[in-house]
DOMAR-215581 format. One line per field, with one value per atom (N, C-alpha, C): residue in one letter; atom name; x, y, z. Coordinates in Angstrom, 2 decimals, padded with zeros to 5 digits. Example, Ala and Ser with C-alpha at 12.3 -4.5 7.8 and 13.67 -1.06 7.14 Angstrom:
REM DOMAR-215581
rest	(A	A	A	S	S	S)
atom	(N	CA	C	N	CA	C)
xx	(013.19	012.30	013.20	012.85	013.67	012.90)
yy	(-005.69	-004.50	-003.30	-002.25	-001.06	000.03)
zz	(007.80	007.80	007.80	007.08	007.14	007.87)
This chain:
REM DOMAR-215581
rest	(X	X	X	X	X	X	X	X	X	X	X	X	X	X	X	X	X	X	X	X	X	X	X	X	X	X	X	X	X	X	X	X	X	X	X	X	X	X	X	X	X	X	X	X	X	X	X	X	X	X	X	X	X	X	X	X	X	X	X	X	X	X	X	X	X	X	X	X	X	X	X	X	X	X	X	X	X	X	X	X	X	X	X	X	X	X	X	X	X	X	X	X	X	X	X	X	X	X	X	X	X	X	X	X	X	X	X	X	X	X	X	X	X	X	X	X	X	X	X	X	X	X	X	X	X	X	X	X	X	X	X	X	X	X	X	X	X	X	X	X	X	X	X	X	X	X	X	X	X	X	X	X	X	X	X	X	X	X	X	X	X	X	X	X	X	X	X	X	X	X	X	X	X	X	X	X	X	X	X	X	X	X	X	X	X	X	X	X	X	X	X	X	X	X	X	X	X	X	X	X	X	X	X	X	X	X	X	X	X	X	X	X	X	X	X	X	X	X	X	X	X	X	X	X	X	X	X	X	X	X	X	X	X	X	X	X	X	X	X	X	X	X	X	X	X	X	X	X	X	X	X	X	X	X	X	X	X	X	X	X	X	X	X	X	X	X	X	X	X	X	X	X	X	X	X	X	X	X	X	X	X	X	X	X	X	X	X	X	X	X	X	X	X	X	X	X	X	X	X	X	X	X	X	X	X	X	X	X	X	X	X	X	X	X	X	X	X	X	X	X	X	X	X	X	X	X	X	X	X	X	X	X	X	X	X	X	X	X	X	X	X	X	X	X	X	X	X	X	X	X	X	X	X	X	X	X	X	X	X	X	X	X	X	X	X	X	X	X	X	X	X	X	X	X	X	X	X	X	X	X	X	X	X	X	X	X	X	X	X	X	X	X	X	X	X	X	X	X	X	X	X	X	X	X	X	X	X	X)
atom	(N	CA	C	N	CA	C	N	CA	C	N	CA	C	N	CA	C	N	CA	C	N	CA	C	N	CA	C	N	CA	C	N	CA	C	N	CA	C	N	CA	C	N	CA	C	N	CA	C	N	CA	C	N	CA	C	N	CA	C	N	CA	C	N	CA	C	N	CA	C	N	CA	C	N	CA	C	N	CA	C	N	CA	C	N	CA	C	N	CA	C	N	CA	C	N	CA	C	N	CA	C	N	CA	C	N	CA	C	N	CA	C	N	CA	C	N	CA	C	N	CA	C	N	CA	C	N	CA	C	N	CA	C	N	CA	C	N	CA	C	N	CA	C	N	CA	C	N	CA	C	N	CA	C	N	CA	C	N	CA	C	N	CA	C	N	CA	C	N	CA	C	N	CA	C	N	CA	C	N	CA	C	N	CA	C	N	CA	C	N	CA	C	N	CA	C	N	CA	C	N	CA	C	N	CA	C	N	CA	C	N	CA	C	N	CA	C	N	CA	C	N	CA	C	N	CA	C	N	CA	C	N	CA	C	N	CA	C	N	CA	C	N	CA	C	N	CA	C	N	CA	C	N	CA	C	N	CA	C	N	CA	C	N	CA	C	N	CA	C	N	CA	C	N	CA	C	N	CA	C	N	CA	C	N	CA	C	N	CA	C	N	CA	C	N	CA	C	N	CA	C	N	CA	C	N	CA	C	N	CA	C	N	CA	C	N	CA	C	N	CA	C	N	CA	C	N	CA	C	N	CA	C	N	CA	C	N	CA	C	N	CA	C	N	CA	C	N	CA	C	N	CA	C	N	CA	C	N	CA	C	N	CA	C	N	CA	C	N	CA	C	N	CA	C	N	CA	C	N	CA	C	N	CA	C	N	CA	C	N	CA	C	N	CA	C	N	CA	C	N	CA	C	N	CA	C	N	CA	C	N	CA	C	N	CA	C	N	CA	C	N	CA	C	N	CA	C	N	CA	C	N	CA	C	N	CA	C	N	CA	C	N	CA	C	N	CA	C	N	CA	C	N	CA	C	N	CA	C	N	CA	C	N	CA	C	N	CA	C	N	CA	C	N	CA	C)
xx	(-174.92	-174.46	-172.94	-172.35	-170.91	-170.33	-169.27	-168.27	-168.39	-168.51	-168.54	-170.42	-170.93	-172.43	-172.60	-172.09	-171.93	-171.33	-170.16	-169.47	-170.09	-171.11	-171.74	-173.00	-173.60	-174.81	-174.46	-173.28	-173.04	-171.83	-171.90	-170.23	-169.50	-168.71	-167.84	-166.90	-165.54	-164.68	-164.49	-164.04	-163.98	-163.01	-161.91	-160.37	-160.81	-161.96	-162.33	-163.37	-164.12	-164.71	-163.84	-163.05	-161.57	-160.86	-160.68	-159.72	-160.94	-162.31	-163.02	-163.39	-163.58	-163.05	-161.62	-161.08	-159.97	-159.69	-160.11	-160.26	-161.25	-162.28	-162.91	-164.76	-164.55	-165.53	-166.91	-166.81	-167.96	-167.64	-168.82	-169.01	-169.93	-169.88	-170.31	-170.82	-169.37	-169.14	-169.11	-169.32	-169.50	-169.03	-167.71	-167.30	-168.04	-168.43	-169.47	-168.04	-168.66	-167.90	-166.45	-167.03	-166.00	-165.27	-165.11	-164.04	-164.39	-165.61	-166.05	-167.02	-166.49	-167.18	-168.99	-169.95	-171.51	-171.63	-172.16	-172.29	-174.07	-174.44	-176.18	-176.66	-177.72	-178.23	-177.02	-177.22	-176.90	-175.55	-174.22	-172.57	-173.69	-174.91	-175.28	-175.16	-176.13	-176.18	-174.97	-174.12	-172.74	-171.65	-171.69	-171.11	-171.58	-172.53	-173.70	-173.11	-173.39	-173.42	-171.37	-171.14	-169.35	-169.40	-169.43	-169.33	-170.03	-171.12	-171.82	-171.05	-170.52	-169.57	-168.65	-167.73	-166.65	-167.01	-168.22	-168.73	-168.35	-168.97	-169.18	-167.88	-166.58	-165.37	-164.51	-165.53	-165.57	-164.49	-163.32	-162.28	-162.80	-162.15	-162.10	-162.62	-161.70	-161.56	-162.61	-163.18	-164.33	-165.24	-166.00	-166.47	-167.04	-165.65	-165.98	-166.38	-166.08	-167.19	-168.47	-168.90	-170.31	-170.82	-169.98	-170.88	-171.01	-169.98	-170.35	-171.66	-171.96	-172.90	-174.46	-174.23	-175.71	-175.97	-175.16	-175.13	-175.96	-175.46	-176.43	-177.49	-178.48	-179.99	-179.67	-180.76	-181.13	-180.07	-179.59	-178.53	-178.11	-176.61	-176.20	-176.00	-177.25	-176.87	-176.12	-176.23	-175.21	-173.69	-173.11	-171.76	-171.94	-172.94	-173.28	-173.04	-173.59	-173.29	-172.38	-171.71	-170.10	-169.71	-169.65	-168.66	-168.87	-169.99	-170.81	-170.09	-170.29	-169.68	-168.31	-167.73	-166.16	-165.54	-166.49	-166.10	-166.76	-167.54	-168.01	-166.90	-166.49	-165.22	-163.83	-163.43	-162.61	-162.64	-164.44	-164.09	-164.21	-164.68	-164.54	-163.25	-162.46	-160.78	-160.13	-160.44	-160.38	-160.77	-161.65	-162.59	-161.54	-161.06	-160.20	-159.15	-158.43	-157.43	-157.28	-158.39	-158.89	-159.05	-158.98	-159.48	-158.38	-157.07	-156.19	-155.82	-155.27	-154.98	-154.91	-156.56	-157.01	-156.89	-156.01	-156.47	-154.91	-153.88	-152.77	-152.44	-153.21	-152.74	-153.80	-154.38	-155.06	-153.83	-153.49	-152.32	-151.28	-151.32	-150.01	-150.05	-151.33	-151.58	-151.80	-152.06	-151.94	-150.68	-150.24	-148.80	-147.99	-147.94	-147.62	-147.21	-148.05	-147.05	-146.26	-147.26	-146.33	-146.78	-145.65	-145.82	-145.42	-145.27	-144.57	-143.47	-142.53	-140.99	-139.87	-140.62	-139.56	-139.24	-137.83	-136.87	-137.00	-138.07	-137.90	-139.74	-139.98	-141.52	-141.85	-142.75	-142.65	-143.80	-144.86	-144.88	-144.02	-142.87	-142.01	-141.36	-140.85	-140.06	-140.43	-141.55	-142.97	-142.82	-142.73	-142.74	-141.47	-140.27	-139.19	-139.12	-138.81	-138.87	-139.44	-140.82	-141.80	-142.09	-141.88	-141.61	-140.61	-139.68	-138.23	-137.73	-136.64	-136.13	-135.35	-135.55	-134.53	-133.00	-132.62	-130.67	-130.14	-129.36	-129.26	-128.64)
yy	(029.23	027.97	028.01	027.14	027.30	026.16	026.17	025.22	023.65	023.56	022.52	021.52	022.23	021.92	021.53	022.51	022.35	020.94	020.97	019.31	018.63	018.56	017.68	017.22	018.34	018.25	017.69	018.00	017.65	016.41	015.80	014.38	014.46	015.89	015.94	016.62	017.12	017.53	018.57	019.19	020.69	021.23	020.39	021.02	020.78	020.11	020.08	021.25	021.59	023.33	023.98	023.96	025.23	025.23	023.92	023.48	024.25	023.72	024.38	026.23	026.26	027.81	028.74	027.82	028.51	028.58	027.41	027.20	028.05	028.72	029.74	028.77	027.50	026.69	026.75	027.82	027.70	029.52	029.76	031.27	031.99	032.96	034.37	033.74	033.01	033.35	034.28	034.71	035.79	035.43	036.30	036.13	036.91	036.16	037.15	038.34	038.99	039.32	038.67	037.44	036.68	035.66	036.24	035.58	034.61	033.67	032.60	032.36	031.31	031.88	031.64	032.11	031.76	031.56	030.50	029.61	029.49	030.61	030.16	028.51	028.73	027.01	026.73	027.83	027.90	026.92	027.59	026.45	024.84	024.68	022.81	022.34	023.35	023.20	023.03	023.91	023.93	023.19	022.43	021.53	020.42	019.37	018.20	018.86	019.99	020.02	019.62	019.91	019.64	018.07	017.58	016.14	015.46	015.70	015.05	015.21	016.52	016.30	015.44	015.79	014.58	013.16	012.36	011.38	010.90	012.23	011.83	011.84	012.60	012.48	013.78	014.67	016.45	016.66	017.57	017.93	019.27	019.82	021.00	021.92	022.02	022.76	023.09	022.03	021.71	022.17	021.83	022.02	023.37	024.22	026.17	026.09	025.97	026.33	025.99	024.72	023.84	025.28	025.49	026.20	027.40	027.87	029.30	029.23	028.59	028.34	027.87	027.37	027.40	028.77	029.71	030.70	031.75	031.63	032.32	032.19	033.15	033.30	033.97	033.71	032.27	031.29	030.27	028.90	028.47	028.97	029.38	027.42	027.19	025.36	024.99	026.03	025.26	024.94	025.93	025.76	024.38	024.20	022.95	021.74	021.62	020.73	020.21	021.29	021.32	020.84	020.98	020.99	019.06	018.74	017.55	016.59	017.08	016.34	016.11	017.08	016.85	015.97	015.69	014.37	013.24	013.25	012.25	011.69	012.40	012.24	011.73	012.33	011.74	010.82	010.16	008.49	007.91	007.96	007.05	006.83	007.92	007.52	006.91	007.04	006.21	004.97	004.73	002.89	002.57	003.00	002.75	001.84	003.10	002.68	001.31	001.04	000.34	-001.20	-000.42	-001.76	-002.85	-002.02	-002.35	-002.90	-001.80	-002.60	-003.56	-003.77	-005.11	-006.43	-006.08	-007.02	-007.51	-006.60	-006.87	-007.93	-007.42	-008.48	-009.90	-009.84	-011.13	-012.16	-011.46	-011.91	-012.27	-011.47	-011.82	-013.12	-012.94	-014.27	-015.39	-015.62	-016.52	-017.21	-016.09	-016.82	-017.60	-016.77	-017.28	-018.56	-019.95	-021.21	-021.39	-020.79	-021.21	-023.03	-023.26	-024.57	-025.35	-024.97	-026.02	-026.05	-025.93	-026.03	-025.46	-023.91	-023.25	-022.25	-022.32	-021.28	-020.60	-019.58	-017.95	-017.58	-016.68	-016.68	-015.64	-016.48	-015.78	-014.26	-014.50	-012.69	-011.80	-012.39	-011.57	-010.81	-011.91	-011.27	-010.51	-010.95	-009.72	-008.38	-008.05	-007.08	-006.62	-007.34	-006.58	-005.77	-006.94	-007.23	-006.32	-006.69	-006.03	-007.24	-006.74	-007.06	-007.92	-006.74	-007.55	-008.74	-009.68	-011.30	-010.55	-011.46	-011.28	-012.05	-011.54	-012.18	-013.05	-013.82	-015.30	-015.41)
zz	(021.77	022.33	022.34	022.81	023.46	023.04	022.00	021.43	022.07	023.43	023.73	023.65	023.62	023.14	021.99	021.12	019.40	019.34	019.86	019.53	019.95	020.66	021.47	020.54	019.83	018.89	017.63	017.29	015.65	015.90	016.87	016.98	016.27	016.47	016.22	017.75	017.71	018.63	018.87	019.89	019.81	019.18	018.57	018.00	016.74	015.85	014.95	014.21	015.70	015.68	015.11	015.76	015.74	014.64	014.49	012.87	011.90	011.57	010.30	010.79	011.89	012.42	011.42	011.68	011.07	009.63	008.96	007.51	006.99	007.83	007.24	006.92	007.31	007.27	007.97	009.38	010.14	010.19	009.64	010.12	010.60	011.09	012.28	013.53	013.86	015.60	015.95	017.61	018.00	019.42	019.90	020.95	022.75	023.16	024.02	024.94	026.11	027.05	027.81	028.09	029.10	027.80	026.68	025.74	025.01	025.41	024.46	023.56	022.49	021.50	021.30	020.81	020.74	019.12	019.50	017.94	018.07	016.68	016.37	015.74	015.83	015.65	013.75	012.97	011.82	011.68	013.12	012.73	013.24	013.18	013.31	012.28	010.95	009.91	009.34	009.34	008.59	009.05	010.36	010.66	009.85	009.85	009.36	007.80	007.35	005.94	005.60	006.65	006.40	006.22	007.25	008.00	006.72	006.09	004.61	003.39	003.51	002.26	002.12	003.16	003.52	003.18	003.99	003.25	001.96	001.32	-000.16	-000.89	000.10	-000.93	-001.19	-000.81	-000.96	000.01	-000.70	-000.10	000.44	001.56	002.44	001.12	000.50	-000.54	-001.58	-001.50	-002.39	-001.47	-000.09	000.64	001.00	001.45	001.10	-000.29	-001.49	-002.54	-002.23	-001.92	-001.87	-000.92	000.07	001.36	000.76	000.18	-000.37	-001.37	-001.51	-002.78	-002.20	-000.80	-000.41	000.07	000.41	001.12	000.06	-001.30	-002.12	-002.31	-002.36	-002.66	-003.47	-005.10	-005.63	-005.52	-005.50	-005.46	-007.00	-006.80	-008.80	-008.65	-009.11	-009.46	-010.51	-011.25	-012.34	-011.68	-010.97	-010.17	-009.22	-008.55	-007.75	-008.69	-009.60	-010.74	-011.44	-011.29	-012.29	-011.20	-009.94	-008.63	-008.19	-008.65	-008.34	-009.39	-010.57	-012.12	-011.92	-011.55	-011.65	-010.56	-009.13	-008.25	-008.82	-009.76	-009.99	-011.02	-011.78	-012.75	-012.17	-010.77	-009.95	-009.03	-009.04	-008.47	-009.34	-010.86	-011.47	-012.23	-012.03	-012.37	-011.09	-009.77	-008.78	-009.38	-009.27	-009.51	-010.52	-011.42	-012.67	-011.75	-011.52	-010.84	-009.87	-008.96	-007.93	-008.85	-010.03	-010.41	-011.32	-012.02	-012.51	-011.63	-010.18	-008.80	-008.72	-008.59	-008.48	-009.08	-010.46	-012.00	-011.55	-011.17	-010.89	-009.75	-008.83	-007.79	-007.44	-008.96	-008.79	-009.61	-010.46	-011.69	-010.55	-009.59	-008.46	-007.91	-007.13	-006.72	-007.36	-008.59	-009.40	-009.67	-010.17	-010.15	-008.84	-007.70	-006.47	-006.25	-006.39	-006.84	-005.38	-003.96	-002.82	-002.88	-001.74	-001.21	-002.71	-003.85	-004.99	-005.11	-003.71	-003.81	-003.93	-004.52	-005.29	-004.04	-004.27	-003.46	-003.53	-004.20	-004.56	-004.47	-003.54	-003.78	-004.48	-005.55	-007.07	-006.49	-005.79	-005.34	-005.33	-003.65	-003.24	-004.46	-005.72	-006.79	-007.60	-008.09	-008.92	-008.28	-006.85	-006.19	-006.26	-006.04	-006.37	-007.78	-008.73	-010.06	-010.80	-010.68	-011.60	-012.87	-013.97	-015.26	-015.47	-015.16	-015.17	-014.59	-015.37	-014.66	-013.87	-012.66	-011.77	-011.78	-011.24	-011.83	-010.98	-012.24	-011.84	-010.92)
């Protein structure tokens, strides 16, 4: 099948073929005679299996491991696992984060106090400020 079919089967783009082409992400193309490339049913799979990782959070990077790793017969799961554990470890220091975020700019808006007169909007200054009084 022919690059533009492929994008067509898996919704994705053809410069997006090319981009995981090049990252080493979709492999054994095979360039026919007249220069273009023939993609087996297999780059559907490995496209869909790209496009799912991403979903889940899975960097490029992460991604060539995952793929290298279905590619093995038997499937070393323990590496799948570790690879699985350790994003699971990096959204929940995300959510952390997301969530102080969050604790912060509820504290923001609380304070806020628009429309009670005051010349100075106590957000705006929090945001300058921080912590710190601002000067007289």
């Amino acid at each position: 099948m022919r690059i533009g079919q492929l994008a067509a089967q898996t919704g994705v783009t053809v410069q997006t073929i090319r981009f995981y082409e090049r990252r080493g992400l979709i492999k054994n193309t095979v360039r026919l005679a007249s220069g273009y490339r023939s993609y087996s049913t297999d780059a559907i799979r490995q496209i869909r299996f790209i496009k799912r990782s991403q979903e889940l959070g899975y960097t490029l990077n992460e991604i060539a491991s995952l793929l290298d790793l279905s590619q093995m017969r038997p499937h070393n799961t323990s590496k799948a696992r570790a690879i699985v554990e350790a994003k699971i470890r990096d959204i929940e220091a995300k959510i952390g984060d997301l969530q102080h975020i969050r604790d912060e700019l509820v504290a923001l808006g609380r304070a806020c106090g628009c429309g009670d007169g005051q010349p100075v909007c106590r957000v705006l200054e929090q945001l300058e400020y921080g912590a710190e009084q601002p000067p007289n």
